[in-house]
Backbone and ligand atoms as CSV (ligand in chain L), in Angstrom:
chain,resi,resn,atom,element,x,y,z
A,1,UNK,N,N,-9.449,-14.922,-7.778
A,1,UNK,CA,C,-8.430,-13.973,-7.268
A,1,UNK,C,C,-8.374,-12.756,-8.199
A,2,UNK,N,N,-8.226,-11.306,-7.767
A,2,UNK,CA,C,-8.556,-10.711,-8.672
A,2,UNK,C,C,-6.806,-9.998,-9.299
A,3,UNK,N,N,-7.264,-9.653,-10.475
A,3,UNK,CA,C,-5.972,-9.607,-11.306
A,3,UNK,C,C,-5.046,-8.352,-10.788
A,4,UNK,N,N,-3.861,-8.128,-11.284
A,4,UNK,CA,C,-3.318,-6.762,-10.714
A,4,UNK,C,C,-4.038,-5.530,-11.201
A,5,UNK,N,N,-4.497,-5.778,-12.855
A,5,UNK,CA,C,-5.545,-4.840,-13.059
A,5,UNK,C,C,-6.897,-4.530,-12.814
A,6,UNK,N,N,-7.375,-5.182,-12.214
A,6,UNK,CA,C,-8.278,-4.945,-10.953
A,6,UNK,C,C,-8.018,-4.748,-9.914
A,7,UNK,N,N,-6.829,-4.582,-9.305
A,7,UNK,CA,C,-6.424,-4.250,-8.267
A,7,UNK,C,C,-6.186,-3.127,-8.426
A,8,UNK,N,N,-5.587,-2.396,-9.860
A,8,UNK,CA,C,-4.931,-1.101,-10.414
A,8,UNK,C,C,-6.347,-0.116,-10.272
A,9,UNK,N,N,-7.191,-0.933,-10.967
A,9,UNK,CA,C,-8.447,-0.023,-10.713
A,9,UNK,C,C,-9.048,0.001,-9.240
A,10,UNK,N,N,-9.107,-0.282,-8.445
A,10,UNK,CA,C,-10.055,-0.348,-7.132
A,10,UNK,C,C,-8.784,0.374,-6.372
A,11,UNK,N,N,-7.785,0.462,-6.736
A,11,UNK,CA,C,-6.712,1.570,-6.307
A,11,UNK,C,C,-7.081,3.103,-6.489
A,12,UNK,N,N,-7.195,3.065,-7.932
A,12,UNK,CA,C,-7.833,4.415,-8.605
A,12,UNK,C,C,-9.042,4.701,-7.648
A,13,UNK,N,N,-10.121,4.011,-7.689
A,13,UNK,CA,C,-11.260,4.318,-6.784
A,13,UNK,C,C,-11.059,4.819,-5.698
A,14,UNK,N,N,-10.283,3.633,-4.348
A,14,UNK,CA,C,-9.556,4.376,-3.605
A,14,UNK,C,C,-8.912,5.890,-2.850
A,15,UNK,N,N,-8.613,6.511,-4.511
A,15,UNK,CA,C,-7.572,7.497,-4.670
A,15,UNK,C,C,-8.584,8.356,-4.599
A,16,UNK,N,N,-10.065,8.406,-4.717
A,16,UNK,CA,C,-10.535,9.240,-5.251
A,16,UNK,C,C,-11.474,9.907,-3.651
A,17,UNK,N,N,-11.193,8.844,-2.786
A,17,UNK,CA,C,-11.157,9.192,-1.033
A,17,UNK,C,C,-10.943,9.714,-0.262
A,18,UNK,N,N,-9.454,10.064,-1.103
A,18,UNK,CA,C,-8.040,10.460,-0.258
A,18,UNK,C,C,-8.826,11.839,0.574
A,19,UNK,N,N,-8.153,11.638,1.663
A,19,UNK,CA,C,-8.287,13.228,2.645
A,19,UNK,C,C,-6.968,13.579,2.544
A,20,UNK,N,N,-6.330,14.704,1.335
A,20,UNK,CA,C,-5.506,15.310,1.395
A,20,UNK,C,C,-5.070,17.084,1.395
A,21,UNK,N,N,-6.012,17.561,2.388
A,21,UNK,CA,C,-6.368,19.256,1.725
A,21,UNK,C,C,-4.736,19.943,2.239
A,22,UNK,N,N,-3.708,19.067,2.864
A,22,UNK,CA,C,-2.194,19.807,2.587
A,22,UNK,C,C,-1.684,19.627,1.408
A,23,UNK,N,N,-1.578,18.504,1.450
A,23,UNK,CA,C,-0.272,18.324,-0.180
A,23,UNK,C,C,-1.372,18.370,-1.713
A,24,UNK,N,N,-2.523,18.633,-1.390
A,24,UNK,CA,C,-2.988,18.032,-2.381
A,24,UNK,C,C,-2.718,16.922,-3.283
A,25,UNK,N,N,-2.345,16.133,-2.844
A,25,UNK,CA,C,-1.616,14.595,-3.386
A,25,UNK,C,C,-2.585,13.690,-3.348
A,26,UNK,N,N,-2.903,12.972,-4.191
A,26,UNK,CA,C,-3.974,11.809,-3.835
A,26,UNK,C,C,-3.284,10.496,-4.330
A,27,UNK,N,N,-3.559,9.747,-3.242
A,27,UNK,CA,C,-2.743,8.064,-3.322
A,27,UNK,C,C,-3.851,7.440,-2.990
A,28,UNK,N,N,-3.674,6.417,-4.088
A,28,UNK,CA,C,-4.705,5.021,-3.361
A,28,UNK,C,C,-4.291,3.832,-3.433
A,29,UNK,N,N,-4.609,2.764,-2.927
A,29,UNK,CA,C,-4.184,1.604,-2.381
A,29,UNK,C,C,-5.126,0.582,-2.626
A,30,UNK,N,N,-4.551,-0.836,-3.146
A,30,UNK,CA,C,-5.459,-1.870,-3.167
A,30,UNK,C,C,-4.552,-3.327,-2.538
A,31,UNK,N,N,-5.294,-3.573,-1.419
A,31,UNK,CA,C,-4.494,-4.716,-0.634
A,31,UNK,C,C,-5.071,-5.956,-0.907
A,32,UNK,N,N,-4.384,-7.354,-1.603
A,32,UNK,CA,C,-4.705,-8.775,-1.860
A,32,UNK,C,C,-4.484,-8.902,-0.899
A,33,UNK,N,N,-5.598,-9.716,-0.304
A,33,UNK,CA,C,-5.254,-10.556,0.580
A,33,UNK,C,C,-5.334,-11.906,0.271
A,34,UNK,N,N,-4.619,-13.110,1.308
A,34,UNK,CA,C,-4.111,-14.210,0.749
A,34,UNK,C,C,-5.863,-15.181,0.404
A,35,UNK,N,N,-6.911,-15.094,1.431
A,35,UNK,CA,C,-8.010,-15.268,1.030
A,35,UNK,C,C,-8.865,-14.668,0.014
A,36,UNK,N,N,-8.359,-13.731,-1.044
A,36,UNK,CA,C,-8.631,-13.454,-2.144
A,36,UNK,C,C,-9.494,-12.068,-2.075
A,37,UNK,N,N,-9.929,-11.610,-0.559
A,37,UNK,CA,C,-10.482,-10.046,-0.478
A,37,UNK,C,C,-9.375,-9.322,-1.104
A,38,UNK,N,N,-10.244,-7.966,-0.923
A,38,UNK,CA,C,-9.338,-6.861,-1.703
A,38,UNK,C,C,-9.749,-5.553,-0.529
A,39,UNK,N,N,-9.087,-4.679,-0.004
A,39,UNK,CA,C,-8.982,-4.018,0.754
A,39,UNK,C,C,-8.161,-2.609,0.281
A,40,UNK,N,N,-9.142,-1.337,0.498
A,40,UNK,CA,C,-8.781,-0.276,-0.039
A,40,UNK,C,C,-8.081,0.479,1.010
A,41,UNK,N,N,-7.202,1.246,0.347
A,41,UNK,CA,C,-6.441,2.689,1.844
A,41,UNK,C,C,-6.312,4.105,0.621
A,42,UNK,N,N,-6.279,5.132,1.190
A,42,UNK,CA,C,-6.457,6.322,0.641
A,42,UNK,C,C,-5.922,7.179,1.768
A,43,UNK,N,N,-4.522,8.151,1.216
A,43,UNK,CA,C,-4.207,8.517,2.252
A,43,UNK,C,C,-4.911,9.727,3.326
A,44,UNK,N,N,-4.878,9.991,4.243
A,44,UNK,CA,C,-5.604,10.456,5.093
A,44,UNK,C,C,-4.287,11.705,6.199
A,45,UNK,N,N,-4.859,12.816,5.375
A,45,UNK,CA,C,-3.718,13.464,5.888
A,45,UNK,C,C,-4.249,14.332,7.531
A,46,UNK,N,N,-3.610,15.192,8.070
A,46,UNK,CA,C,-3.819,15.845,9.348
A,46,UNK,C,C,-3.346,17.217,9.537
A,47,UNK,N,N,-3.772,18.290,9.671
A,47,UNK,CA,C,-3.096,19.363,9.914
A,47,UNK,C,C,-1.894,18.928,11.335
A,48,UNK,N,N,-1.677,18.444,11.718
A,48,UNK,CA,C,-0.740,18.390,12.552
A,48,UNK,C,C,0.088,16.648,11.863
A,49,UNK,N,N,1.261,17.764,10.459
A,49,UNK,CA,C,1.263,16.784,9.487
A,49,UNK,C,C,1.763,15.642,9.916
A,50,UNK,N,N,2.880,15.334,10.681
A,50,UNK,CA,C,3.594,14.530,11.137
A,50,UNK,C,C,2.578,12.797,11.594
A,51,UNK,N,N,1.072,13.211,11.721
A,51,UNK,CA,C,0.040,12.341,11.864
A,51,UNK,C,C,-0.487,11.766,10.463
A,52,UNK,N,N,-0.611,12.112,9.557
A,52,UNK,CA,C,-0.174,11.740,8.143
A,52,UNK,C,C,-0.567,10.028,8.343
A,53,UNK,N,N,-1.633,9.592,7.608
A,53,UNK,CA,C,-1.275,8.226,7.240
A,53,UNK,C,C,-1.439,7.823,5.695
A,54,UNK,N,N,-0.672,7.354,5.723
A,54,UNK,CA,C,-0.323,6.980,4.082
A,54,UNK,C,C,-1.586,6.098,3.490
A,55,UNK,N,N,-1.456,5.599,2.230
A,55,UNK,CA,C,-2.840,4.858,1.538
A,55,UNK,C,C,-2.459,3.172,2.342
A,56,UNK,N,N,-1.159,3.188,1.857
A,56,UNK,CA,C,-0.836,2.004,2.242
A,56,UNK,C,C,-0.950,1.532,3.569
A,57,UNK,N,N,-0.784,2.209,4.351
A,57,UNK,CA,C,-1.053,1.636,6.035
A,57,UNK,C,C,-2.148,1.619,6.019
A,58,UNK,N,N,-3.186,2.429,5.597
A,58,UNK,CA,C,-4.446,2.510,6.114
A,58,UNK,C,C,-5.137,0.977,5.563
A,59,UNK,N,N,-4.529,0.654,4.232
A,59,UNK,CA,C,-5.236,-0.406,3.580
A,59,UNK,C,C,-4.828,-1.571,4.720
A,60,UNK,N,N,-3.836,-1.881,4.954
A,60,UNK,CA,C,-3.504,-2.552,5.916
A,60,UNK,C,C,-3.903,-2.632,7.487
A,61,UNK,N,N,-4.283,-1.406,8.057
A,61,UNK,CA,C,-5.272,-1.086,8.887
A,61,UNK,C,C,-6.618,-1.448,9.189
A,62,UNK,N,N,-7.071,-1.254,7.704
A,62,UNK,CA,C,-8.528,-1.426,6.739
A,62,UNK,C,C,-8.683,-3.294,7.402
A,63,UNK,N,N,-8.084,-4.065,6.489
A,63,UNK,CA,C,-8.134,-5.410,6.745
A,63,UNK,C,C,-7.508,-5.526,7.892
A,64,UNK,N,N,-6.683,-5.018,8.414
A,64,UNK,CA,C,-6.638,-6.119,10.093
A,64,UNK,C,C,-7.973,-6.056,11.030
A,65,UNK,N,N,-8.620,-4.572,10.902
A,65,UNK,CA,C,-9.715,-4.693,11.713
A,65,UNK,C,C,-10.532,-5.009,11.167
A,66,UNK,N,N,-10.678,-6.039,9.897
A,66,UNK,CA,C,-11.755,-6.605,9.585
A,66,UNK,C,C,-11.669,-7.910,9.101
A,67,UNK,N,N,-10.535,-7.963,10.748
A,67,UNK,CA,C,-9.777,-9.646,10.903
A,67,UNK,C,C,-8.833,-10.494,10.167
A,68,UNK,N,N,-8.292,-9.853,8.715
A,68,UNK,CA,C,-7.192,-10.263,8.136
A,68,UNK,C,C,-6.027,-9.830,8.228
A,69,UNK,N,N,-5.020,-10.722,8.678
A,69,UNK,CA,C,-3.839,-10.586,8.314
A,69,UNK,C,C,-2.704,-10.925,7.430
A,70,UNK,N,N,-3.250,-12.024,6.503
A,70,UNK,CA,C,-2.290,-12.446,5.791
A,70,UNK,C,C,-2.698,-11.704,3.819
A,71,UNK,N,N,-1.357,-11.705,3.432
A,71,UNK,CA,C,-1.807,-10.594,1.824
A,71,UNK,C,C,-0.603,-11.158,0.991
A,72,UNK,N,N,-1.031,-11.153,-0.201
A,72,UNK,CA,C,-0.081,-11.520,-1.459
A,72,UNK,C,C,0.277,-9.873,-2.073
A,73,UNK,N,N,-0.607,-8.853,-2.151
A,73,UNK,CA,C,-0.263,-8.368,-3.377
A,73,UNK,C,C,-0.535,-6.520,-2.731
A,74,UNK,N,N,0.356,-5.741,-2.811
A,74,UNK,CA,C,-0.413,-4.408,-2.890
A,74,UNK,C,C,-0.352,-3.475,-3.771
A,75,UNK,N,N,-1.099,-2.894,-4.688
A,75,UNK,CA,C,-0.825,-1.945,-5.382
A,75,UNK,C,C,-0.879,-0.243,-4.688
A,76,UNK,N,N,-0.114,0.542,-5.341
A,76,UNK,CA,C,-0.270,1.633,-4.968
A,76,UNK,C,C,-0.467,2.263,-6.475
A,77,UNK,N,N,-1.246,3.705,-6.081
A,77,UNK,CA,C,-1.501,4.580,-7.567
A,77,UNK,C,C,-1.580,5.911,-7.020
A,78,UNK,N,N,-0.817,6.929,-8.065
A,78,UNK,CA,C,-1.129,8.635,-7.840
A,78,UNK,C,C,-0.755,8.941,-9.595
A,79,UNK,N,N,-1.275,10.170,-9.298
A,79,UNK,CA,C,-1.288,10.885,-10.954
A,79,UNK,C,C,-0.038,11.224,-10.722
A,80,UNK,N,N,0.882,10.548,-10.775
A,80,UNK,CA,C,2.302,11.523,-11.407
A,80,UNK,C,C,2.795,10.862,-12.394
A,81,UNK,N,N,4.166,11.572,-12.617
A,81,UNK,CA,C,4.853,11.064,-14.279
A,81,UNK,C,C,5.601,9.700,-13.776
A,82,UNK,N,N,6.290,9.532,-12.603
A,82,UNK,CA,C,7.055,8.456,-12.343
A,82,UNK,C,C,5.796,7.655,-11.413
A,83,UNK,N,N,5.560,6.159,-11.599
A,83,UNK,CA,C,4.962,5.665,-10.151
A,83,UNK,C,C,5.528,5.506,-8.730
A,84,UNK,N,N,5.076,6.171,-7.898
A,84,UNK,CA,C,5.252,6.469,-6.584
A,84,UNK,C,C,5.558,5.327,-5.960
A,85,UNK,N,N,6.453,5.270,-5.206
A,85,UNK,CA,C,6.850,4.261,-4.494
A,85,UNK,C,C,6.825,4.145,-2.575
A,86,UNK,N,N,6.562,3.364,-2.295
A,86,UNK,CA,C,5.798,3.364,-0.702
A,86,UNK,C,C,6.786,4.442,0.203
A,87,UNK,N,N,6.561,4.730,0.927
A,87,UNK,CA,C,7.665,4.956,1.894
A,87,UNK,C,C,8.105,4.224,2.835
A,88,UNK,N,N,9.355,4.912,3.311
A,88,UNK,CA,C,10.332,3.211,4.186
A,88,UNK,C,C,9.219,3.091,5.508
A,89,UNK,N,N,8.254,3.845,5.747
A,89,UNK,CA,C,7.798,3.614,7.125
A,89,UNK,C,C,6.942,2.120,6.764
A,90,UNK,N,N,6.390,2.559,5.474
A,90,UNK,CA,C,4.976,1.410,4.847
A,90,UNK,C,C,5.622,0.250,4.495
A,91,UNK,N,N,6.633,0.781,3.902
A,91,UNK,CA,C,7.453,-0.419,3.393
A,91,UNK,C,C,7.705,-1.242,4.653
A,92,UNK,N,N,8.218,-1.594,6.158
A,92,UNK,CA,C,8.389,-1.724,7.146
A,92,UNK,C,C,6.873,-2.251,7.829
A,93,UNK,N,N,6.161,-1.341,7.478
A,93,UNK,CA,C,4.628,-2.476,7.762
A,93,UNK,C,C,4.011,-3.183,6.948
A,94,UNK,N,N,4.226,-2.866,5.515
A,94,UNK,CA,C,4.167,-4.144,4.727
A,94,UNK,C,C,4.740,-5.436,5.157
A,95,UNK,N,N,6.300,-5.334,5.075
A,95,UNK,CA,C,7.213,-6.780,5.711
A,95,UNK,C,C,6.245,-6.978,7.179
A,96,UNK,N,N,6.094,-6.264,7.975
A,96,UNK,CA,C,5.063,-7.091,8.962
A,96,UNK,C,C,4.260,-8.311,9.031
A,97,UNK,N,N,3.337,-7.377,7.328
A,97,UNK,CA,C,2.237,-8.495,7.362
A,97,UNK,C,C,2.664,-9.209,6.002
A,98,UNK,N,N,3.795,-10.016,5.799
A,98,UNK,CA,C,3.825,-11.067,5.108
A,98,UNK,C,C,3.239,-10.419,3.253
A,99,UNK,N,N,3.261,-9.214,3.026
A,99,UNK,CA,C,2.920,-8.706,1.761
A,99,UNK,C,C,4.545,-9.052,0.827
A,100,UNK,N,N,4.157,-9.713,-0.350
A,100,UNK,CA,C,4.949,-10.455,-1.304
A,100,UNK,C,C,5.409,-9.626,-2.203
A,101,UNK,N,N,4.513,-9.024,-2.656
A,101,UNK,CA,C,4.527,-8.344,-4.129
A,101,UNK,C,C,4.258,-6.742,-3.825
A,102,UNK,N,N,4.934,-5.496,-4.707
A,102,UNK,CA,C,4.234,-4.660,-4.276
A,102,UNK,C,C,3.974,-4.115,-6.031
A,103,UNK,N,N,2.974,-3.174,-6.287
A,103,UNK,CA,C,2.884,-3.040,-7.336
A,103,UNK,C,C,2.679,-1.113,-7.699
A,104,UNK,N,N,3.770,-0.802,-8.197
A,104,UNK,CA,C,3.159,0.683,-8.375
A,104,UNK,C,C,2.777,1.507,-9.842
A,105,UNK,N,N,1.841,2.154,-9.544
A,105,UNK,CA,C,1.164,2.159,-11.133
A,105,UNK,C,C,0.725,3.596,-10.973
A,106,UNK,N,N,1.158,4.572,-12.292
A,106,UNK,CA,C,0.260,5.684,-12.918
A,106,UNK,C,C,-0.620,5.384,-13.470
A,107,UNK,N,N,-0.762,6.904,-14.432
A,107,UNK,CA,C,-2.064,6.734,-15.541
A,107,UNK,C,C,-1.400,5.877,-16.511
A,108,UNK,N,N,0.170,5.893,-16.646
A,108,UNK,CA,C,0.535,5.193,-17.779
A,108,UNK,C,C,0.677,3.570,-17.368
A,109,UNK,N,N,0.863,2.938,-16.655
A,109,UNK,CA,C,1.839,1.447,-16.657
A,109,UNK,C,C,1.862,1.098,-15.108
A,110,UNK,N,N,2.603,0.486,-14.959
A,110,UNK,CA,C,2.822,0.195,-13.383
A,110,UNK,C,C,4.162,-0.992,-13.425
A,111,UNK,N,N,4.836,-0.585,-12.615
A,111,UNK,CA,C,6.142,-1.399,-12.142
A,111,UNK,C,C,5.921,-2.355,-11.225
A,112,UNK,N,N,6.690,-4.303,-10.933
A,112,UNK,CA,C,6.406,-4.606,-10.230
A,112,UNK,C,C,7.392,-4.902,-9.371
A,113,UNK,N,N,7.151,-4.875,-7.934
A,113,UNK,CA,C,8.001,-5.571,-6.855
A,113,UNK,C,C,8.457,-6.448,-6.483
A,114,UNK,N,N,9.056,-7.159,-5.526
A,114,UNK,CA,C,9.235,-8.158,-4.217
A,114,UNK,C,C,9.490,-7.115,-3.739
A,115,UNK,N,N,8.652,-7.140,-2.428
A,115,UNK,CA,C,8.744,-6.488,-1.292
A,115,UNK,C,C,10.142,-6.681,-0.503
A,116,UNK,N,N,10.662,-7.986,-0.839
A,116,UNK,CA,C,12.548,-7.946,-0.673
A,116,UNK,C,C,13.263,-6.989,-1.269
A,117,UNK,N,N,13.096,-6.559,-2.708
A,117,UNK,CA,C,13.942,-5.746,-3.547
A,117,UNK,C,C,13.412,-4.341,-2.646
A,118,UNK,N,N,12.061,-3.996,-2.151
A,118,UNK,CA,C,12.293,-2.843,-1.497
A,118,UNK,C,C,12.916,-2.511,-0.450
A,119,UNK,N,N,12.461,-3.548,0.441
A,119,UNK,CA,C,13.532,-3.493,1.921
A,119,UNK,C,C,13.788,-4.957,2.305
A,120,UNK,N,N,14.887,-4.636,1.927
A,120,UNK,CA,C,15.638,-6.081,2.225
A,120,UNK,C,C,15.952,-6.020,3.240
A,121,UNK,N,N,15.760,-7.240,4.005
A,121,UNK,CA,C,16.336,-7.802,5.510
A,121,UNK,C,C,15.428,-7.210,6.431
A,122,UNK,N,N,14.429,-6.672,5.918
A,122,UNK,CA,C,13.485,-6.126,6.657
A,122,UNK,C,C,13.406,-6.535,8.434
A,123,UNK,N,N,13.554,-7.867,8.630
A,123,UNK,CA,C,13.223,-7.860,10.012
A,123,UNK,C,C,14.398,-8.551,10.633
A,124,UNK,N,N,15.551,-8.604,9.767
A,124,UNK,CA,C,16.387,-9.904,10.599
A,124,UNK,C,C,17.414,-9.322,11.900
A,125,UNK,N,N,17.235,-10.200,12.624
A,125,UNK,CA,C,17.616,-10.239,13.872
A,125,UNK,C,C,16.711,-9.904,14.958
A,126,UNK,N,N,15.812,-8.901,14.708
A,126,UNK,CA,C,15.281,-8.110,15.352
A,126,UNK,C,C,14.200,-9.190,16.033
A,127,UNK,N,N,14.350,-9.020,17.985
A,127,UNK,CA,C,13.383,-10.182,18.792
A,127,UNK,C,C,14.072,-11.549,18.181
A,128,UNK,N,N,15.051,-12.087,17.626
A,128,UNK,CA,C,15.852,-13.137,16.978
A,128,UNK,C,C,14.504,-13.565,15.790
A,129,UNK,N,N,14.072,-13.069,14.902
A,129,UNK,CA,C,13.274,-12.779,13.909
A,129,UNK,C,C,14.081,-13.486,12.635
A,130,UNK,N,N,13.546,-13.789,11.519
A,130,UNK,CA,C,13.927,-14.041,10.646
A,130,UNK,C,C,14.636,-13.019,9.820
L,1,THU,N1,N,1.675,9.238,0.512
L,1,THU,C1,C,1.050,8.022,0.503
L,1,THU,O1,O,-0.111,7.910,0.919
L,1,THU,N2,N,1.739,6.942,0.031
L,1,THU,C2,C,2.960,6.991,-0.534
L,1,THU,O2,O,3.487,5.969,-0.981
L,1,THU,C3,C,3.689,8.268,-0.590
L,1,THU,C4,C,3.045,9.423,0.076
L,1,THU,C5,C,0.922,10.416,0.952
L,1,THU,C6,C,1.293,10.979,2.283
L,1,THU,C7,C,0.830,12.426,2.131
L,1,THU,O3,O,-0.558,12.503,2.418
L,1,THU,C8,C,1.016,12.724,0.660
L,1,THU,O4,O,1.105,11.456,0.016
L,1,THU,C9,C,2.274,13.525,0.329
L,1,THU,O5,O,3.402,12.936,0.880
């Protein structure tokens, strides 16, 4: 299974993908999955911004169409001073697919998650859902 710092790095790699020629922002993504692959996303931006997909969906994108759905771990990475934290849309398709942990990391360190402490109650009630 590979460590979070191998996950931190194949994030970085990732990042280095990114299609971002609006924000100039580069994010990358490294998705555990529960069978021990590792699955990259890099965000992928659009002049018609509102189409925008983040690192994180895409990584999640990445592995469903290449038949996985179940994941323990995701890291996210960008060069800034604070580590970046998902947005509520990703955060919301993370809880989808059963992602546990989330992990966000600069050049310096990286902070870790439960994907509960980000969005809690993520799905309850909803379709009588957990
Ligand atoms: N972005 C991500 O890919 N993930 C995040 O967690 C935050 C934001 C992207 C979307 C857009 O391409 C750029 O960063 C600026 O918002």
């Amino acid at each position: 299974m590979a460590t979070t710092e191998e996950l931190i790095a194949a994030a970085w790699q990732a990042r280095d993908k990114a299609y971002a020629p609006y924000s100039s922002f580069q994010v990358g993504a490294a998705l555990l999955a529960s069978n021990g692959q590792v699955f990259p996303g890099c965000n992928v931006e659009n002049i018609s911004y509102g189409l925008t997909n983040c690192a994180e969906r895409v990584a999640i994108g990445t592995a469903v169409a290449a038949g996985v759905q179940n994941f323990d771990k995701l890291v996210v990475v960008a060069d800034t001073a604070e580590p970046i934290s998902p947005c509520g849309a990703c955060r919301q398709v993370l809880a989808e697919f059963g992602v546990k942990t989330v992990v966000l990391a600069n050049r310096a360190g990286s902070i870790e998650f439960s994907l509960e402490e980000l969005l809690p109650r993520a799905s309850t009630g909803i379709l009588d859902g957990p």
